[in-house]
C-alpha positions as CSV (number, residue, x, y, z in Angstrom):
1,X,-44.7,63.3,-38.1
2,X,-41.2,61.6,-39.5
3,X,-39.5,61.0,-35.9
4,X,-35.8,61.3,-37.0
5,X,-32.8,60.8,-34.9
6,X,-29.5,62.7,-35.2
7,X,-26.0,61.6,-33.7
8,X,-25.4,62.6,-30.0
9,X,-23.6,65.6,-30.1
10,X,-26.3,67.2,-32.4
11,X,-29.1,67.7,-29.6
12,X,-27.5,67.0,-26.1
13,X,-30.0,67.3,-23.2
14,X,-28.8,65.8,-19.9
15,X,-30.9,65.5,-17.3
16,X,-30.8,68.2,-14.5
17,X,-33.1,68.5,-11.5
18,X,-36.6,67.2,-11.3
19,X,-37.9,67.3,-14.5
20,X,-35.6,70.3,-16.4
21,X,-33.1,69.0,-19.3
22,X,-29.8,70.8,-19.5
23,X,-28.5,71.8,-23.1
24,X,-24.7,73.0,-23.2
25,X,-24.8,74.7,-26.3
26,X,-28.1,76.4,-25.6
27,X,-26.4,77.7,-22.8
28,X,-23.6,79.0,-24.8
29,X,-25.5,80.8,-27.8
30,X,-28.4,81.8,-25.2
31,X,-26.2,85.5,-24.4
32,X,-25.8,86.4,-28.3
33,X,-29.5,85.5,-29.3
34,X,-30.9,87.3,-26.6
35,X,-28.5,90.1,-27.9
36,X,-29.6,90.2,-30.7
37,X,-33.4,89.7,-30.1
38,X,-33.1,92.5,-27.4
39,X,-32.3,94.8,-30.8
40,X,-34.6,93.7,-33.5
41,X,-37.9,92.3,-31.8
42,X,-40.8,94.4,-32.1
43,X,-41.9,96.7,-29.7
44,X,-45.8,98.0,-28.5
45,X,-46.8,101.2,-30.5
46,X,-47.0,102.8,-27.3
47,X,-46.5,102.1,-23.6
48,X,-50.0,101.5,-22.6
49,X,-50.7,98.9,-25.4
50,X,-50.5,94.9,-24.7
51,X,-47.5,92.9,-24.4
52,X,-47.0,91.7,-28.4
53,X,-47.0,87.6,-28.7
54,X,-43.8,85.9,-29.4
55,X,-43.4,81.6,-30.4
56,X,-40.4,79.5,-29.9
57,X,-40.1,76.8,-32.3
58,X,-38.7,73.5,-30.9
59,X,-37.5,75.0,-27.8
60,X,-36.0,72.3,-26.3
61,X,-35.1,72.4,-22.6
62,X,-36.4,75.2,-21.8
63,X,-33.5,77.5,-21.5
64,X,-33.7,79.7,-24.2
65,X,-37.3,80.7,-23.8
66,X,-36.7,81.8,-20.0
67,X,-33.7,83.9,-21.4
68,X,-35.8,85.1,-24.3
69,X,-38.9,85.8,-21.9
70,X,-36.2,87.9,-19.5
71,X,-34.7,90.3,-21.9
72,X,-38.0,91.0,-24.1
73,X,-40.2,91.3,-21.6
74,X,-42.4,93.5,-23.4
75,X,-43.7,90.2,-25.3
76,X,-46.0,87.5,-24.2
77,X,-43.7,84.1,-24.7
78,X,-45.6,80.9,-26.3
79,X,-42.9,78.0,-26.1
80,X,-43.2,74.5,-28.4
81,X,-42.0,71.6,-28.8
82,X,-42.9,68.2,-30.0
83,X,-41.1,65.7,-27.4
84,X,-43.5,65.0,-24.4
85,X,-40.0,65.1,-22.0
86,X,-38.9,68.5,-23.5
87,X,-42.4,70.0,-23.0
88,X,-42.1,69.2,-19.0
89,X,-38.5,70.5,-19.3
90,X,-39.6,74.0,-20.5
91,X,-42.6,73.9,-18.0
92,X,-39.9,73.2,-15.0
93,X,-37.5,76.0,-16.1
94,X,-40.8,78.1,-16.1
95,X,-42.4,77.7,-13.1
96,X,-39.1,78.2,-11.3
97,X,-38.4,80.8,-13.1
98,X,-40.7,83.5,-11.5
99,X,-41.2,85.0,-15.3
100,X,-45.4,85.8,-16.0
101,X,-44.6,86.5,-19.6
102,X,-44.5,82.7,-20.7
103,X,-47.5,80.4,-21.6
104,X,-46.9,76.9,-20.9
105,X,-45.4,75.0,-23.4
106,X,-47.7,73.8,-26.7
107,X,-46.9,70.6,-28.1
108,X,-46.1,71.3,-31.8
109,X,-44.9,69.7,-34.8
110,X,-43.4,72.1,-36.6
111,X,-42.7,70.8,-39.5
112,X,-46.7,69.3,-40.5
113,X,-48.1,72.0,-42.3
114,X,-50.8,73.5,-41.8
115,X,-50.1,74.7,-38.1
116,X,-53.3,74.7,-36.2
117,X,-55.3,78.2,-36.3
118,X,-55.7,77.7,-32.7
119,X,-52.2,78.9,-32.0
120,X,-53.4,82.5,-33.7
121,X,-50.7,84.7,-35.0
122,X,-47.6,86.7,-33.8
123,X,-45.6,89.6,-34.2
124,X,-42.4,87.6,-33.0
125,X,-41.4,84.0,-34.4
126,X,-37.7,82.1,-33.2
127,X,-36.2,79.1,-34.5
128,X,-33.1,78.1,-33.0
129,X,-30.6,75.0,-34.2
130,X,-33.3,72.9,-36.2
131,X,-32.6,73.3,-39.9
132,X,-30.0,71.4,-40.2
133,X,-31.4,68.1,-38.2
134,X,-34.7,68.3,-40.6
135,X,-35.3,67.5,-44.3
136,X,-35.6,70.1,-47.1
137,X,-39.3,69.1,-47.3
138,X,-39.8,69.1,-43.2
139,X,-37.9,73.0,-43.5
140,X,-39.9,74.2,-46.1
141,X,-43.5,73.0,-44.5
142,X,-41.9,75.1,-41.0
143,X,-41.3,77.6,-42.8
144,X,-44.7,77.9,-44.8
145,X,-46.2,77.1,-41.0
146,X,-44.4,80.3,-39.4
147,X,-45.4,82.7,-42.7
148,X,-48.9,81.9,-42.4
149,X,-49.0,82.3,-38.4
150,X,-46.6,86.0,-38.5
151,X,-49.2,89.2,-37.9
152,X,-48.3,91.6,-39.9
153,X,-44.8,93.2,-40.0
154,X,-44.1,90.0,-37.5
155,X,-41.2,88.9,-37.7
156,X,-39.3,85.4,-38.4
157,X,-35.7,85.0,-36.9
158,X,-34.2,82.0,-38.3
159,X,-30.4,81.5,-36.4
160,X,-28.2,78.6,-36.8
161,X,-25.6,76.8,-39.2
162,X,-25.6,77.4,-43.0
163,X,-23.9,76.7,-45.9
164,X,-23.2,79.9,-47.7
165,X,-23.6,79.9,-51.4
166,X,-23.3,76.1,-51.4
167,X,-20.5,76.2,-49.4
168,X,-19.5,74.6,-46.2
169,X,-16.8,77.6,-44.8
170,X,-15.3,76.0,-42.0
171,X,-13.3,72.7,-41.0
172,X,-16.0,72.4,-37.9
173,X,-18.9,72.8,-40.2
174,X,-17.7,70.7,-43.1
175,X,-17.1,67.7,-40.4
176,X,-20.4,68.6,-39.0
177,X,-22.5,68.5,-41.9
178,X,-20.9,64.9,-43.2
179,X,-21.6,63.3,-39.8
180,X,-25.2,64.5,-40.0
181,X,-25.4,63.6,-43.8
182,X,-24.0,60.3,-43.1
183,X,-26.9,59.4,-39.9
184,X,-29.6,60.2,-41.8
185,X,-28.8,61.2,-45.5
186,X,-32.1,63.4,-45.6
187,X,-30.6,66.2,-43.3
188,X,-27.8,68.5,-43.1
189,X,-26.9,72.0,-43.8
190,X,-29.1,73.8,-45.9
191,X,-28.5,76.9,-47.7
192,X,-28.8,80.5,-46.7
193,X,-29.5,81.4,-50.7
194,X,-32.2,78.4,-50.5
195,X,-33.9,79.2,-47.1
196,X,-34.0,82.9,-48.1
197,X,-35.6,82.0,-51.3
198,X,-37.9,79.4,-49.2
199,X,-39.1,82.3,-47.0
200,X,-39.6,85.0,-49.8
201,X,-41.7,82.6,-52.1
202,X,-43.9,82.4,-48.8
203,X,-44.3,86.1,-49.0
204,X,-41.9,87.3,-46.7
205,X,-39.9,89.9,-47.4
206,X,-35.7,89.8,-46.0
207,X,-34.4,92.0,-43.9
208,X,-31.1,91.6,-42.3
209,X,-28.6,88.5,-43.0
210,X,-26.6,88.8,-39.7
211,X,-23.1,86.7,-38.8
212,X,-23.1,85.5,-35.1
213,X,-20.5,83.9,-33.0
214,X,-19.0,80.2,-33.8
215,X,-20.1,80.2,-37.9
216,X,-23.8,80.8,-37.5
217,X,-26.2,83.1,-39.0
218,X,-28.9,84.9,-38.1
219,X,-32.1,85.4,-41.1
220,X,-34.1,87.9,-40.5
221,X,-37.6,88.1,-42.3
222,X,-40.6,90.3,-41.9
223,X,-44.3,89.6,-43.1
224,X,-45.9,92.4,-45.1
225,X,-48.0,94.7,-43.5
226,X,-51.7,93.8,-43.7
C-alpha cells in the first residue's frame, strides 16, 4: 500500500462525538448521490427475494454509507476503508444509526489488486471522491478490483471530479487539480475519456455519463450478464 497524503482541504474529517469523524463535503454531496443511487441501483427480481449486496469504496466517515443504507434499503451495505480511525468512524455512525442493512466496516485497500475473494461479489459498487487523490496506476488496479468483484449486471458508480476531454472546465477545478498536482505530482484529475476506457478494457460495458451538482460527474458502468 503507497500511503499518500493530500493537502487539507482535499479530505477534511474533524472529529465529532466519541469515535465518529465529520466530513463537510460528504455532508453536502450525500442528498444528490443518494438521489441518484435511489434511481439507478438495482432492485430484487421480486419482493420475496434477498436484499441485493452493495460495497462502499473508501467510505470515509461514515456518513455516506448510513445515507446510502437509508434510501436503498432494499440492499445489504458492506462499507471499506483502509484507515484504522475511519473504520471506527463508520462503525459509530452505524451502530447509532439504528440501520440493520450495514455490515461493519471491512478494512480494504482499494487500490492493491487483487481484492480478496473473501469479500464475494455485488450487484451494487460506489466510489465517491477518490480518483483524483490516487495515481493512474493506484485507479486502474481499483478499478480492475471492482470489475472482478461486480455479479453480473452489478453495477459500478464512479462520482466525483473529472477532467473532460483533457480539460479542466472550471476556475475551481483548474485551481484544484494544480494544488493537488503540486502535493504530490502522482495525483490529480483524471479523465472521464480515460476512466471510461479504464473500465471498458476491464469488461464493463458504460451506461449513463451523468453531470451532478458543483462540476462533478457521475460514471455509470454495468458488468455483463453471466
Amino acid at each position: 500500500m503507497v500511503v499518500r497524503t493530500v493537502p487539507g482541504e482535499a479530505s477534511v474529517a474533524l472529529s465529532d462525538e466519541g469515535e465518529k469523524l465529520f466530513a463537510p463535503s460528504a455532508e453536502r454531496n450525500l442528498g444528490p448521490i443518494a438521489d441518484l443511487l435511489v434511481q439507478i441501483a438495482p432492485k430484487p427480481s421480486d419482493g420475496n427475494a434477498p436484499r441485493l449486496r452493495a460495497l462502499e469504496i473508501a467510505s470515509g466517515t461514515g456518513q455516506h454509507v448510513i445515507g446510502f443504507a437509508v434510501c436503498c434499503g432494499h440492499l445489504n451495505w458492506q462499507p471499506t476503508d483502509v484507515d484504522q480511525a475511519r473504520l471506527s468512524s463508520i462503525n459509530a455512525y452505524v451502530a447509532d444509526s439504528g440501520c440493520t442493512n450495514i455490515s461493519p466496516a471491512l478494512q480494504l485497500d482499494a487500490t492493491e489488486a487483487p481484492w480478496p475473494d473473501t469479500i464475494g461479489k455485488f450487484d451494487l459498487i460506489v466510489l465517491c471522491n477518490l480518483l483524483h487523490l490516487i495515481s493512474i496506476p493506484e485507479a486502474q488496479a481499483l478499478i480492475q478490483g471492482a470489475a472482478t468483484h461486480l455479479a453480473p449486471r452489478g453495477q459500478f458508480v464512479i462520482y466525483g471530479p473529472f477532467k473532460r476531454g483533457g480539460v479542466l472546465t472550471s476556475d475551481g477545478d483548474h485551481a484544484f487539480h494544480s494544488k493537488l498536482a503540486a502535493h504530490d505530482p502522482e495525483v490529480g484529475y483524471k479523465d472521464d475519456f480515460d476512466v471510461m476506457d479504464w473500465l471498458q478494457s476491464n469488461g464493463l460495458d458504460m451506461s449513463e455519463v451523468i453531470e451532478m451538482p458543483a462540476n462533478n460527474l457521475a460514471l455509470v458502468a454495468m458488468q455483463k450478464p453471466g
